[in-house]
C-alpha positions in Angstrom: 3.9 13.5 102.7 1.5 14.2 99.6 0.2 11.1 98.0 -1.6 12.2 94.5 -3.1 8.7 92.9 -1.4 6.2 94.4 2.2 7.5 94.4 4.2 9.6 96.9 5.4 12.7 95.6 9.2 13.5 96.1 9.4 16.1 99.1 12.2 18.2 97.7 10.9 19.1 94.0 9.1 21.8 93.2 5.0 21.5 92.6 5.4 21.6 89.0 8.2 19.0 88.6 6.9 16.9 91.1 3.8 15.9 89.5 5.5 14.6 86.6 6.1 11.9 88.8 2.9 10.0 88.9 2.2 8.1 85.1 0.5 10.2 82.2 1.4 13.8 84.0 4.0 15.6 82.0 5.5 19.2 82.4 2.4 21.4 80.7 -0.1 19.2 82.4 1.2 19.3 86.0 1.0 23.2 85.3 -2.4 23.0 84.3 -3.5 21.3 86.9 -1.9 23.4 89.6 -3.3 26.5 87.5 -6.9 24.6 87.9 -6.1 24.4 91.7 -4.7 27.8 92.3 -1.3 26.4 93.7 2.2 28.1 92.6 4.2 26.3 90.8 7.3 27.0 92.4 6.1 25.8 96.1 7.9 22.6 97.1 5.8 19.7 97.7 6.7 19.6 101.6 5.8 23.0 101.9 2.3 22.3 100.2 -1.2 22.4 102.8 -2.9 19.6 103.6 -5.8 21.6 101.5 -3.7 22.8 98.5 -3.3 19.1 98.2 -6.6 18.3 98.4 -7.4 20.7 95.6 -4.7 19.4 93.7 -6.0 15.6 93.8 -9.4 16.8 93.1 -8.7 18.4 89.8 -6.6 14.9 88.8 -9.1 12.9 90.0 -12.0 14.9 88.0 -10.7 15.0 84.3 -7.6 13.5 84.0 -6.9 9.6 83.3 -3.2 8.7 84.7 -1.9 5.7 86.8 -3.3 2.4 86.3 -6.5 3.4 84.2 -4.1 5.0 81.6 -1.4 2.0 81.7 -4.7 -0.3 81.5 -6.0 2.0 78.3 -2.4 1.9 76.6 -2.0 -2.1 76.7 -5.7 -2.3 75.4 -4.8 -0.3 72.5 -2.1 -2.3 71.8 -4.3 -5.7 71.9 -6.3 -4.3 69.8 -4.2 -3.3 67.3 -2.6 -7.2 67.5 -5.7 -8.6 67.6 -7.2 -6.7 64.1 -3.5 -7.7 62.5 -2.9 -4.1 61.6 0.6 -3.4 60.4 1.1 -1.7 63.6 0.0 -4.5 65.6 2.1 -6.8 63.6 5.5 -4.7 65.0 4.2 -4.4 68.7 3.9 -8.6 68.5 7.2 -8.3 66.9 9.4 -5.6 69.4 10.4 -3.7 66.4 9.6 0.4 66.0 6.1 1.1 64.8 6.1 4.3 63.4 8.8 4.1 60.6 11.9 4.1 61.6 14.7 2.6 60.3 15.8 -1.1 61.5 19.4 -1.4 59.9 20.9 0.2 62.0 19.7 1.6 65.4 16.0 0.8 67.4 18.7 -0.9 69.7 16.4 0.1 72.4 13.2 -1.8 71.1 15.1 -4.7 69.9 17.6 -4.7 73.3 21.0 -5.6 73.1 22.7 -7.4 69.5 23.0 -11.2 69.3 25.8 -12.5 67.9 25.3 -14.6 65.1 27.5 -18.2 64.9 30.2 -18.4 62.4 30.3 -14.7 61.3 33.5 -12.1 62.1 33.2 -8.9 62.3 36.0 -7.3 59.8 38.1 -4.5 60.8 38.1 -2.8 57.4 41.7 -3.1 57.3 44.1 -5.7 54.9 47.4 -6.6 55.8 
């Protein structure tokens, strides 16, 4: 079982998707790093070596922040920006979309699901 940074890798993927897996590793990254660590891409992660793993966690562990050092770096930047009361600070505190979007309508998924509000219907568009 490979273990890359704290997480287990899923066995049946190949090398390249199954890096995506541990936090701040997308799809050109992981092939970076398995360009870095002269693995093929298209090996499954069962079917790895013990020392093409090795090579692999070496070149992650080298230059490349992921895991809990980049989840730690991500919710200091967002203190930070609270804490100076810039206006992008000011939506973190708030849930609301930071980077101009609309509010209107949509950013459902940063504001979660609708509250009804007492005393008001929804109309059906429709007289009779």
């Amino acid at each position: 079982m490979a273990r890359i940074a704290g997480v287990d890798l899923p066995q049946n993927k190949r090398a390249e998707i199954g890096l995506t897996s541990i936090f701040g590793i997308g799809r050109s990254l992981s092939n970076q790093i398995l360009g870095r660590a002269n693995v093929s891409p298209d090996t499954r992660i069962k079917d790895l070596a013990e020392d093409e793993v090795r090579r692999v966690r070496q070149v992650i562990q080298d230059g490349i922040m992921v895991e809990g050092d980049l989840r730690r770096k991500v919710t200091m930047d967002i203190s930070r920006l609270q804490e100076t009361g810039s206006y992008r600070g000011s939506r973190h505190r708030r849930s609301l979309p930071c980077r101009g979007q609309r509010t209107h309508t949509n950013a459902r998924t940063k504001k979660g699901p609708r509250v009804a509000i007492a005393g008001k219907k929804r109309t059906t568009g429709k007289k009779g």
